[in-house]
N, C-alpha and C positions, 0 to 999 in steps of 0.2 A: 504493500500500500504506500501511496505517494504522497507524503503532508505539503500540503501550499499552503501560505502565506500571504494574504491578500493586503499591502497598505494600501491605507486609503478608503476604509471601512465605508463612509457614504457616497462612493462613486456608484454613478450611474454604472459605469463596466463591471464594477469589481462584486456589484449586488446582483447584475444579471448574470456574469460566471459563476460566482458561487451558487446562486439558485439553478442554472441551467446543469451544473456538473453534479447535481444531487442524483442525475441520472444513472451516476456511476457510482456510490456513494461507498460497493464491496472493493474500488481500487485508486480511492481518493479522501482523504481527511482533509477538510478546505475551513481555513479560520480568516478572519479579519481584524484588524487591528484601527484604530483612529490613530491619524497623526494630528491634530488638531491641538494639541500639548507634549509634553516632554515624557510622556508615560511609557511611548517606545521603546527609548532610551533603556527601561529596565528588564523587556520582555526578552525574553529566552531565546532566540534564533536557531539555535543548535537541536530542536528536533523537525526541523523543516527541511525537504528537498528544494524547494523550490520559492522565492520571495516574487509576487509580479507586484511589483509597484503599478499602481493610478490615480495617487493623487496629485492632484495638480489645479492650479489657477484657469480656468477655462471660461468661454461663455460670459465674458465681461465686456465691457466700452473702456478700452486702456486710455489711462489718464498718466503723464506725466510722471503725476505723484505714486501710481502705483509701480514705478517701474525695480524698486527695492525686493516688493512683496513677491513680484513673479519670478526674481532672480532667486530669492529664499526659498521658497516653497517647488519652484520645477527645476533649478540646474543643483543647488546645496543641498537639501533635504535626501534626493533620491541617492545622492552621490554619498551622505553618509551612511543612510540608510544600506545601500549596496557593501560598502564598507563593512559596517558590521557584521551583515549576512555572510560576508568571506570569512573573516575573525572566526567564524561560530561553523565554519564546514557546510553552509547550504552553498551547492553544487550549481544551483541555476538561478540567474537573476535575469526578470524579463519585464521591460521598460517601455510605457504609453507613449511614444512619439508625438508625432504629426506630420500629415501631410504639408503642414503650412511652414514648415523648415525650408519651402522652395518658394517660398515669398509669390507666389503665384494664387490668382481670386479665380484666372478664370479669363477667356477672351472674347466674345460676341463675333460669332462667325468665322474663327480662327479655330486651328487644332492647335490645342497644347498639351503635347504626349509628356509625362515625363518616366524616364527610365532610369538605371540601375545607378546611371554615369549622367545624369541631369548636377552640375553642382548644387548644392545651398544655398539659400539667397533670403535668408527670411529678413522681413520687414518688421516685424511685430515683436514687444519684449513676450510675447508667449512664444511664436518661432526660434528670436534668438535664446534666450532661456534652455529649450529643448537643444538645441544644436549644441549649444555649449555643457550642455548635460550627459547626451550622448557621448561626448568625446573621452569626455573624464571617466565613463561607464567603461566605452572601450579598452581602457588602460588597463580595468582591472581584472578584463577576461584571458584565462588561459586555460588548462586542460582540466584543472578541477572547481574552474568556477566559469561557468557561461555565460556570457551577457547573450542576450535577446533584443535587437531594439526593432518596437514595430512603428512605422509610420503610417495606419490608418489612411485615408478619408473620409470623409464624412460619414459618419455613426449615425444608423439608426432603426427605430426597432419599437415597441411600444412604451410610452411614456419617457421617451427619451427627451431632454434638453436640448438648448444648443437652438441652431440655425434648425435643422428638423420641424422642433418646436411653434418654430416660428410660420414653418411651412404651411403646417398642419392650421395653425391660427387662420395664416390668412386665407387658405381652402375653404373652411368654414365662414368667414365673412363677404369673400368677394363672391359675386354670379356669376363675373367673365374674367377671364385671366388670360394673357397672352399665347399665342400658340409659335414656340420658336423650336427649333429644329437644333435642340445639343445636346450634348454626351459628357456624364458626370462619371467619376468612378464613387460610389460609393459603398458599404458597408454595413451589412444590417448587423444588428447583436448577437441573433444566430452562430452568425457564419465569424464572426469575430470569435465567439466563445470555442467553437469547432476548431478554428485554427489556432489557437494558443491551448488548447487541451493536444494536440498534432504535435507543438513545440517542447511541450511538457513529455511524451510520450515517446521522441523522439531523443530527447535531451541536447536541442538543436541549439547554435550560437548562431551570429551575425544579425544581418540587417533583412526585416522582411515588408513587404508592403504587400497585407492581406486586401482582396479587393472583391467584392459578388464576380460571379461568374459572368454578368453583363452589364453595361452601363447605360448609365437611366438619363433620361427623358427629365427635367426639371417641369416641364409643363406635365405631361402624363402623369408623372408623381404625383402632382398636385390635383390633379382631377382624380385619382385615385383616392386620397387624403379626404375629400370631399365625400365623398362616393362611400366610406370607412365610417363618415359620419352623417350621413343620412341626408345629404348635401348635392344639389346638384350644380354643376360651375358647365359653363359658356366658354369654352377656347374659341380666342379670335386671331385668324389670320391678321385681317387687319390693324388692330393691335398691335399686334407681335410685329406687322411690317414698319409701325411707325416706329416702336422702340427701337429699331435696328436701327434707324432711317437718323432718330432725333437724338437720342439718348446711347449710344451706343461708346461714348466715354466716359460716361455715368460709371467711378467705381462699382454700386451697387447693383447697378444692372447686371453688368459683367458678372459678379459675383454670384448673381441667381441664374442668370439667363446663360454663360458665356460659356464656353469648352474647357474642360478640367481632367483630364487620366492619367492614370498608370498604365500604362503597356503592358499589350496582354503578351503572357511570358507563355 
């Protein structure tokens, strides 16, 4: 039996693995921890195979002043915390990325493929945060301690947070929504939890970017989200011709509407 080590006790990820992996429960002992205080610090690591860190700063409007807190809590925190788990002989450490380490929203009628050899480029102290966290993580993997680090895109799944969340909202209030023609890679919690119980089973290292089998439609999604809540939504061509036409350097369009993937491997 394989004991995991979940920090990061009220993440959305870390409550949907531990729940989804109850499935296997005669070849998995799965705990969680809060880092939310210094309490960590005293807990035992040494009957754990395996720590997956997911706490982290997410899901915010980055101010200025918060730029201290996302350096504490995503690049310091996970890096002591990995630390430790080596100290105490857990064998595998496997670490909540992002896709947004490549500073990329997304481009309106462009393809933006990114693959194995795309460099880094984040824009955001949650990006650079992660990058710089990753690195310090890599140093301290070798043949008896594994790092993991997964870069995601966009997570989602029921009662998820996040940009998701927001999808779902506006599904439910708007009638018509734009009908544009792109390609998201994204993520459900399913297939996230499926591949990181893969990596545990595997006792795999390096760098992974788990991704669904196919990529979605941001408009379709959304009429689907609808459709989920008893909601019927209007996709308009026309719409969707003018957004390209008018708004089409609109960060935030780009971001919903624009071309975002991983390369299918």
């Amino acid at each position: 039996m394989k004991k995991i080590l979940i920090t990061g006790k009220n993440s959305y990820v870390g409550t949907s693995f531990k729940k989804w992996l109850e499935r296997y429960s005669e070849d998995y002992l799965i705990d969680s921890i809060s880092l939310r205080d210094d309490s960590w610090r005293e807990k035992d690591f040494s009957t754990y195979d395996v720590v997956f860190h997911v706490a982290a700063v997410v899901h915010q409007k980055e101010k200025p002043g918060m730029k201290e807190l996302y350096f504490k809590v995503n690049r310091d925190l996970p890096i002591e915390i990995a630390k430790k788990a080596k100290e105490a002989g857990v064998s595998q450490f496997i670490f909540m990325s992002t896709m947004a380490v490549y500073g990329e929203e997304g481009k309106l009628g462009q393809e933006v493929v990114i693959n194995r050899n795309t460099p880094v480029d984040p824009k955001t102290f949650y990006g650079i945060s992660k990058v710089e966290a990753e690195a310090e993580l890599n140093k301290l993997n070798d043949s008896s301690f594994r790092v993991v680090v997964l870069r995601p895109p966009m997570v989602y799944g029921p009662n998820c947070p996040g940009n998701y969340a927001r999808l779902e909202k506006l599904a439910i209030k708007t009638p018509v929504f734009p009908l544009i023609d792109n390609k998201r890679s994204m993520l459900h919690i399913d297939k996230l939890c499926q591949s990181v119980k893969e990596y545990i089973d595997e006792v795999a290292e390096g760098l992974y970017f788990p991704q669904d089998d196919k990529y979605i439609n941001t408009c379709l999604m959304v009429k689907e989200l609808a459709k989920k809540n008893g909601k019927s939504i209007y996709l308009s061509k026309t719409v969707g011709v003018i957004i390209k036409l008018i708004f089409k350097r609109v960060n935030l369009i780009n971001k919903v509407f624009g071309n975002l993937v991983y390369e299918k491997l």
